[in-house]
Biotite code that builds the C-alpha atoms (Angstrom):
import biotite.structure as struc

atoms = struc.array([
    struc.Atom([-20.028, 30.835, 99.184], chain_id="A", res_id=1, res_name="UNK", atom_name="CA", element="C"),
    struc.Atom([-20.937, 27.822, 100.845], chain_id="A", res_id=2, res_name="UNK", atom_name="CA", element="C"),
    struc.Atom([-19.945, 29.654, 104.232], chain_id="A", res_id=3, res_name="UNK", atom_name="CA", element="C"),
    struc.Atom([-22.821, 31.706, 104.037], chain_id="A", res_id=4, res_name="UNK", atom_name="CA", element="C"),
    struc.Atom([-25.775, 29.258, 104.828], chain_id="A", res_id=5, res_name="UNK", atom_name="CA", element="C"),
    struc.Atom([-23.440, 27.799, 107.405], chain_id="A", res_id=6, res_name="UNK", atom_name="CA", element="C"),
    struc.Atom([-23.052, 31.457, 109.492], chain_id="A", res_id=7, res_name="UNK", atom_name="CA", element="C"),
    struc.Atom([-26.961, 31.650, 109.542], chain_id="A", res_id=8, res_name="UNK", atom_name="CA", element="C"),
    struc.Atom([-27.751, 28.171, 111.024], chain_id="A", res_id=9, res_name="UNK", atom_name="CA", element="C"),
    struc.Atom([-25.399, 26.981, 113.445], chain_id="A", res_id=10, res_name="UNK", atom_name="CA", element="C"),
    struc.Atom([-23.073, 29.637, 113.568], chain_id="A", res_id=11, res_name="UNK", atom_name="CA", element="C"),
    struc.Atom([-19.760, 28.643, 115.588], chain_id="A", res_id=12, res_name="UNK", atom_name="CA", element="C"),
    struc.Atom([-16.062, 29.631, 114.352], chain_id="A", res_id=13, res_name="UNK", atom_name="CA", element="C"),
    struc.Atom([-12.985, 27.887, 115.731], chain_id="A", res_id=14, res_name="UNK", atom_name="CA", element="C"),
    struc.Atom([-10.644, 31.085, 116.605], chain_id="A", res_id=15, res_name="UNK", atom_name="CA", element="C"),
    struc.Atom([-7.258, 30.148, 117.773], chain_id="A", res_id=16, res_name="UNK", atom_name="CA", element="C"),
    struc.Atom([-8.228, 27.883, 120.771], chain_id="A", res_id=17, res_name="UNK", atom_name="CA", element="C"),
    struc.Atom([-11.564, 29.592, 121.119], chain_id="A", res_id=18, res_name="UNK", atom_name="CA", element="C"),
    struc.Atom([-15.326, 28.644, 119.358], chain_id="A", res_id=19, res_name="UNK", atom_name="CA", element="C"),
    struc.Atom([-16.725, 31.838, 118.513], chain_id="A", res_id=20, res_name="UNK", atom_name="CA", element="C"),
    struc.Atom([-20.678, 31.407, 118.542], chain_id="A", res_id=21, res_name="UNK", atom_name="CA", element="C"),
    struc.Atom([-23.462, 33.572, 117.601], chain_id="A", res_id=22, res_name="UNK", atom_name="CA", element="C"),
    struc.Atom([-23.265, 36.758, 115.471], chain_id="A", res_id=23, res_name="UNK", atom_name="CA", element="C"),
    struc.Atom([-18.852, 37.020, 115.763], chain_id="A", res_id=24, res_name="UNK", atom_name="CA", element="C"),
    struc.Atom([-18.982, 33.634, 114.516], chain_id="A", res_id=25, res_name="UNK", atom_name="CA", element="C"),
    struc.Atom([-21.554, 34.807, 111.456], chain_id="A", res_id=26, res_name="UNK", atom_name="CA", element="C"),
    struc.Atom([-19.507, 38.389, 110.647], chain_id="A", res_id=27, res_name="UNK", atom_name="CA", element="C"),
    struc.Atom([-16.278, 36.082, 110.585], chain_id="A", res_id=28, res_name="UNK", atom_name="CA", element="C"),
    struc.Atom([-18.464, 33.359, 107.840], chain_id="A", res_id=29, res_name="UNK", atom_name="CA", element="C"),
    struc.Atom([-19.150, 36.460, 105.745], chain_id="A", res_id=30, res_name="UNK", atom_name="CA", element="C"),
    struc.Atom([-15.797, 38.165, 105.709], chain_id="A", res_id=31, res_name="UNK", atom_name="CA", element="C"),
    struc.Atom([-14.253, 34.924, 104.884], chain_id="A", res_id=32, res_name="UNK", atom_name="CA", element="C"),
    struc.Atom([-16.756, 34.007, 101.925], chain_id="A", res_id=33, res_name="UNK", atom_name="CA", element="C"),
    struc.Atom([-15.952, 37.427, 100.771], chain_id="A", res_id=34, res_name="UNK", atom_name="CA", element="C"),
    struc.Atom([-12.190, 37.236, 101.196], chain_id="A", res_id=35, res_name="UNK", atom_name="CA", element="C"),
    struc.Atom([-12.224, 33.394, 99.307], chain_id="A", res_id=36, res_name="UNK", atom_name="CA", element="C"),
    struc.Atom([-14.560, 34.678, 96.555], chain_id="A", res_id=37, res_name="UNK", atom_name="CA", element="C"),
    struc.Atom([-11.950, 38.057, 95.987], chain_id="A", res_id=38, res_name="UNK", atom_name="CA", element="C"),
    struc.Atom([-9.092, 35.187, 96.347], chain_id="A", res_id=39, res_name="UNK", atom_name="CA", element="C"),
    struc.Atom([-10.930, 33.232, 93.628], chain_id="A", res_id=40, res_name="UNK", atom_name="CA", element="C"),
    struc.Atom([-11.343, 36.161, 91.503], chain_id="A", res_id=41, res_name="UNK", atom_name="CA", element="C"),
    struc.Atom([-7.579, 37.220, 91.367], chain_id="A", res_id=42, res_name="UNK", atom_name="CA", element="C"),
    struc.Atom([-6.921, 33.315, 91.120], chain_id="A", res_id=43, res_name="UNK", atom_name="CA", element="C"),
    struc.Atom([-8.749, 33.157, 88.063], chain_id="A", res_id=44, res_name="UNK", atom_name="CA", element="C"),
    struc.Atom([-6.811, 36.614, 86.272], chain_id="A", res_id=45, res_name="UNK", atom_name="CA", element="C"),
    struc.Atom([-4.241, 34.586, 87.467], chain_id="A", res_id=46, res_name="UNK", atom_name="CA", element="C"),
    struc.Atom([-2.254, 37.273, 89.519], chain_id="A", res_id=47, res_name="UNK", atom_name="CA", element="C"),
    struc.Atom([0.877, 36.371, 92.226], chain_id="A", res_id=48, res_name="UNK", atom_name="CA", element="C"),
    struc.Atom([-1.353, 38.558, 94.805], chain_id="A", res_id=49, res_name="UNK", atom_name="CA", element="C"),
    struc.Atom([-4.737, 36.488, 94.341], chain_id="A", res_id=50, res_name="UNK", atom_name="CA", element="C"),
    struc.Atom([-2.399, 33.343, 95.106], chain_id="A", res_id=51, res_name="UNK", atom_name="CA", element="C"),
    struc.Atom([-0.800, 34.776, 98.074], chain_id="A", res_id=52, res_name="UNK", atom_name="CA", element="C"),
    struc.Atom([-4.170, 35.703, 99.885], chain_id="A", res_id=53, res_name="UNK", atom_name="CA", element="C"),
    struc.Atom([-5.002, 32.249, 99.141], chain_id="A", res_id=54, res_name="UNK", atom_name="CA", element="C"),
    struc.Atom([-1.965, 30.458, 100.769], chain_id="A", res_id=55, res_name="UNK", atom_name="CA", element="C"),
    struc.Atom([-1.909, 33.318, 103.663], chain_id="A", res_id=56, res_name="UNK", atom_name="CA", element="C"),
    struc.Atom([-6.104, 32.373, 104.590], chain_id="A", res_id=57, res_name="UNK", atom_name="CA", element="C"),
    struc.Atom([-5.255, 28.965, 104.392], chain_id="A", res_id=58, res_name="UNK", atom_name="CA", element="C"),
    struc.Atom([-2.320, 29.077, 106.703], chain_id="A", res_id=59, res_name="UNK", atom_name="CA", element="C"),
    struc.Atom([-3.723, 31.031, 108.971], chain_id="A", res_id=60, res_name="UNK", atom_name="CA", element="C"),
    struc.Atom([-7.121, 29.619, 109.529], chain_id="A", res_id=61, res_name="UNK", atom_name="CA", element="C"),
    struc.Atom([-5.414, 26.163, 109.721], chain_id="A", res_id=62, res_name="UNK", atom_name="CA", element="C"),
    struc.Atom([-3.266, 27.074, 112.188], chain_id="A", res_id=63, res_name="UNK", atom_name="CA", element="C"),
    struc.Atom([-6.502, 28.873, 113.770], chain_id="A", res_id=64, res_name="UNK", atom_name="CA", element="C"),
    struc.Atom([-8.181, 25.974, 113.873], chain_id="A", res_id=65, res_name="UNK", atom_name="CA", element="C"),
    struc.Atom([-5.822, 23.589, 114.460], chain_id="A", res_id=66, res_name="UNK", atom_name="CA", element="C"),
    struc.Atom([-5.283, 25.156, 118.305], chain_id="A", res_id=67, res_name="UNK", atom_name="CA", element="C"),
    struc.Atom([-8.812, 25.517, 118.839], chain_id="A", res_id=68, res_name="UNK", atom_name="CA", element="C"),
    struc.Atom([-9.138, 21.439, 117.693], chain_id="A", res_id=69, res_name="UNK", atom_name="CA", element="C"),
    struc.Atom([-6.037, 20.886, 120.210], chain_id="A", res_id=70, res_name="UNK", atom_name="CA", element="C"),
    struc.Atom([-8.422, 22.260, 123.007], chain_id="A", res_id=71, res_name="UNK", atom_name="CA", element="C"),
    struc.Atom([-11.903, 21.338, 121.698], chain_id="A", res_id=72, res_name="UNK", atom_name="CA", element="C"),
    struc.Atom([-12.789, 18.117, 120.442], chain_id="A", res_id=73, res_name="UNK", atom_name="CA", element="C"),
    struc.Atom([-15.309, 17.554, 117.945], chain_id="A", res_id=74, res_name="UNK", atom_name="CA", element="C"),
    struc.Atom([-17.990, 17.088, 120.367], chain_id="A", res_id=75, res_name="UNK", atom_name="CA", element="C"),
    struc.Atom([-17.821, 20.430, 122.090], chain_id="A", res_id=76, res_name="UNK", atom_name="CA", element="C"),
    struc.Atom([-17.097, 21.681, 118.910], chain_id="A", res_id=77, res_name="UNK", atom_name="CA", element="C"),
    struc.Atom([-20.748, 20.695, 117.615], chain_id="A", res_id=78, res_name="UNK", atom_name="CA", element="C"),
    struc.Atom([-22.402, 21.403, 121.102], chain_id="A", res_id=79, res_name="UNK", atom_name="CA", element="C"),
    struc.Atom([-21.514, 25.114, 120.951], chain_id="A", res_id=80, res_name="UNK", atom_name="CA", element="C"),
    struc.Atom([-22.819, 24.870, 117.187], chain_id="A", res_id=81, res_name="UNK", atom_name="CA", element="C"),
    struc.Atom([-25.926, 24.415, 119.113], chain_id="A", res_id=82, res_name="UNK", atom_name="CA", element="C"),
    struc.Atom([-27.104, 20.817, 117.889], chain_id="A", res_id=83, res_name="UNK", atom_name="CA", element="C"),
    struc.Atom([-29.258, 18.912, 120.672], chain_id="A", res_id=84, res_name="UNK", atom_name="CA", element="C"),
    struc.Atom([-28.716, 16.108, 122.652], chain_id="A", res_id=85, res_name="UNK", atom_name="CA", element="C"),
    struc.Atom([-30.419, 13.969, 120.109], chain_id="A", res_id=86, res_name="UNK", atom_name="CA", element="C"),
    struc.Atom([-28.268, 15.185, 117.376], chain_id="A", res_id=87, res_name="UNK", atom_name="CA", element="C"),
    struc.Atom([-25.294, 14.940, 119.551], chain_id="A", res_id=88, res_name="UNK", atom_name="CA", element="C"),
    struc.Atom([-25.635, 11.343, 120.674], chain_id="A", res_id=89, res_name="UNK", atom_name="CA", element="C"),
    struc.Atom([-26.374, 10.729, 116.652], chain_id="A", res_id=90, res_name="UNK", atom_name="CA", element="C"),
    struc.Atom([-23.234, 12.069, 116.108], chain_id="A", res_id=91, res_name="UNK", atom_name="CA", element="C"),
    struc.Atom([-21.357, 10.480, 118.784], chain_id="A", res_id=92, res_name="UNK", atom_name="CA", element="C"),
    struc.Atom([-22.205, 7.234, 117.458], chain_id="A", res_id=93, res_name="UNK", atom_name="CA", element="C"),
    struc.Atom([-21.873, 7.624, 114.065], chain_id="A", res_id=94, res_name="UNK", atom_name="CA", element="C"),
    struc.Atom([-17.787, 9.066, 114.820], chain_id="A", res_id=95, res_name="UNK", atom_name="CA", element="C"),
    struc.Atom([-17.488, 6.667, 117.523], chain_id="A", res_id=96, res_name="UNK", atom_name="CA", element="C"),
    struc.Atom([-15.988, 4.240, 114.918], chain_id="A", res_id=97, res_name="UNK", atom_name="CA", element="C"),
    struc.Atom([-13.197, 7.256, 113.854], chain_id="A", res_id=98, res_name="UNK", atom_name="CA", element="C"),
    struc.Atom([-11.977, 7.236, 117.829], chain_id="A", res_id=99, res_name="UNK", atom_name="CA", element="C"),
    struc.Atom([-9.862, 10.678, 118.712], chain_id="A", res_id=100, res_name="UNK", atom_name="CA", element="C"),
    struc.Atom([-10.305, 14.322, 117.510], chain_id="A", res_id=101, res_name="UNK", atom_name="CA", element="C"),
    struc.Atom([-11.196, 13.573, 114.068], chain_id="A", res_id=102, res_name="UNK", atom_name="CA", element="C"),
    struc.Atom([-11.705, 17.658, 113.444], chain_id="A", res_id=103, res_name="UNK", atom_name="CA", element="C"),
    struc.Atom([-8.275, 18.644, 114.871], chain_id="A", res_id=104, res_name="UNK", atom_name="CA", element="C"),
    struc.Atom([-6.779, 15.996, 111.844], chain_id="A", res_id=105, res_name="UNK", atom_name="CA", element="C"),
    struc.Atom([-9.127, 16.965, 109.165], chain_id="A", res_id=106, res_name="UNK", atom_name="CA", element="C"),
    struc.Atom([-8.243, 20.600, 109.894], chain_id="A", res_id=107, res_name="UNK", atom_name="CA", element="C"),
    struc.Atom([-4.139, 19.514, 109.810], chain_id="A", res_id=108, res_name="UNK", atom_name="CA", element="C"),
    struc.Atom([-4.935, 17.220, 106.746], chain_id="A", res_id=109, res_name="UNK", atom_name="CA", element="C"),
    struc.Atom([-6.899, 19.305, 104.749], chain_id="A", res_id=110, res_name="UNK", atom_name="CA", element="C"),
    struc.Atom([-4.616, 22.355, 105.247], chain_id="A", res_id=111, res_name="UNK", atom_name="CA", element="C"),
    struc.Atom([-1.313, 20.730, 104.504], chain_id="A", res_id=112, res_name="UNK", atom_name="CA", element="C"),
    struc.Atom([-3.212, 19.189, 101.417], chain_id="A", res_id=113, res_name="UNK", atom_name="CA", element="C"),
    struc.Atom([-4.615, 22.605, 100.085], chain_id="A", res_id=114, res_name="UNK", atom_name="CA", element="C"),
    struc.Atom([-1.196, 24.062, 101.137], chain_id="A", res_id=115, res_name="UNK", atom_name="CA", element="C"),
    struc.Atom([0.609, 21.561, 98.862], chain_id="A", res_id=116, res_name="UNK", atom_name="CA", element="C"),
    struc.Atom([-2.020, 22.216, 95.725], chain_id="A", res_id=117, res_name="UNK", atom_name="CA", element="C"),
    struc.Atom([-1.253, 25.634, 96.172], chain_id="A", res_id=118, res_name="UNK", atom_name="CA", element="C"),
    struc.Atom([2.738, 25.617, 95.971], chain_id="A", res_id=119, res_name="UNK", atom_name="CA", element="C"),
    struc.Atom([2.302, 23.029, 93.148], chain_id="A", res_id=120, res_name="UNK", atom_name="CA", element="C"),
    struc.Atom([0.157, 25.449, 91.066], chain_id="A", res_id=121, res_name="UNK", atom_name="CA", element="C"),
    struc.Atom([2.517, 28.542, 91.796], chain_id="A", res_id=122, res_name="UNK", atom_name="CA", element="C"),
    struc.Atom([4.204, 27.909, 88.908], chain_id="A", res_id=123, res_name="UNK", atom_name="CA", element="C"),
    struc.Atom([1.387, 28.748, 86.980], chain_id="A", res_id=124, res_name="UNK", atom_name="CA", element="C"),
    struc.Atom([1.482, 32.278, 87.937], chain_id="A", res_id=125, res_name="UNK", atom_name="CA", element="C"),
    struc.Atom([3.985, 34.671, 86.513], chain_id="A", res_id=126, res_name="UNK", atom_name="CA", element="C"),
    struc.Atom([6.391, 36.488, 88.232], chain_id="A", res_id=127, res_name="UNK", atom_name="CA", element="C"),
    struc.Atom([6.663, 39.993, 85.968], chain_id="A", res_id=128, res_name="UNK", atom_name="CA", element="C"),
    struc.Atom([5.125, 42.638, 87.799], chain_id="A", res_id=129, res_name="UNK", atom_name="CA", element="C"),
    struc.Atom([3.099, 45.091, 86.395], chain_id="A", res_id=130, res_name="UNK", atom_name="CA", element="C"),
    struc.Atom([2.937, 48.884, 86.732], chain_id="A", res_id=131, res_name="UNK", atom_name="CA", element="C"),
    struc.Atom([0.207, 48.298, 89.905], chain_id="A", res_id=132, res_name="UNK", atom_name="CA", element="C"),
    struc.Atom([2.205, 46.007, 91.723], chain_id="A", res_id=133, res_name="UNK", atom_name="CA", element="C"),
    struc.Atom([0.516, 42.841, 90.903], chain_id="A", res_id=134, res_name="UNK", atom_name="CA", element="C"),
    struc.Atom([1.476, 40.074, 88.577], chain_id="A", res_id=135, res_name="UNK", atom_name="CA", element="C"),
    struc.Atom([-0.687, 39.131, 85.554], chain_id="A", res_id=136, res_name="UNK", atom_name="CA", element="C"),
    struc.Atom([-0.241, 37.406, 82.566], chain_id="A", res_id=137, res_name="UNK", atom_name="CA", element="C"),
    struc.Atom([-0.325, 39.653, 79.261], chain_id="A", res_id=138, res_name="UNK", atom_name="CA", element="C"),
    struc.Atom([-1.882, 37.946, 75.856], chain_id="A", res_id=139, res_name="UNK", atom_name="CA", element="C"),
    struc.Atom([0.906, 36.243, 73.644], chain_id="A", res_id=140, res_name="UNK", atom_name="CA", element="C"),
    struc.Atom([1.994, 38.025, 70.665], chain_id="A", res_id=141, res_name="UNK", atom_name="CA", element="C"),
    struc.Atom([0.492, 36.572, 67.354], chain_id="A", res_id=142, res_name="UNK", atom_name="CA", element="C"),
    struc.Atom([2.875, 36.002, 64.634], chain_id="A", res_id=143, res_name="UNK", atom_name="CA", element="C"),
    struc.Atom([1.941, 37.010, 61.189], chain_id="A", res_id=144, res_name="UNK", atom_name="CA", element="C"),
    struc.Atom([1.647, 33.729, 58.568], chain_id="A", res_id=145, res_name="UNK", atom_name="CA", element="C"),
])
């Protein structure tokens, strides 16, 4: 949910090599805080489908924005956000130290890393289908003592 405040202020989405700005960029925030908090929600029941949507959003919006960070560099990236030129010479200084596209490898780093956390925790979700198609875990049977 912390998308939301994000889409209101300086609203600018990186698309697959594009920066959506302005009200596409805020529909796109909402969807995807609504897609990560119905992810989170099948996550929690634990169900193979919940954990798919997860890896799937995280693929594809790394890949997403790892060819609009190819193109765009972080600069850009933040002008079309709509900062000033105060704010962008702040900036500019303050990642001058980084050198490079620092966005284009935080987007590649954090993916693979969420990527990895996510096939590391699939075994933690159960295979057995149920009658709906999705996988859940059923309560353990209590033995009598």
């Amino acid at each position: 949910m912390t998308l939301v405040p994000v889409a209101f202020v300086r609203p600018a989405f990186p698309f697959f090599g594009q920066i959506l700005i302005g009200i596409s960029a805020t529909v796109l925030f909402l969807a995807l805080s609504v897609l990560w908090l119905y992810s989170a929600w099948k996550m929690y029941r634990l169900t193979v489908s919940g954990w798919w949507l997860s890896f799937a959003c995280v693929l594809f919006f790394g890949v997403s924005g790892t060819l609009t960070f190819i193109c765009h560099d972080t600069m850009e990236f933040n002008r079309a956000a709509g900062y000033t030129g105060q704010q962008l010479a702040q900036l500019e200084q303050g990642l001058q130290h980084f050198g490079g596209n620092q966005i284009l490898w935080f987007t590649i780093g954090s993916s693979v890393l969420w990527l990895g956390y996510l096939l590391w925790i699939k075994k933690y979700f159960p295979a057995k289908s149920t009658a709906d198609g999705d996988a859940t875990l059923s309560a353990p049977a209590s033995q009598g003592k």
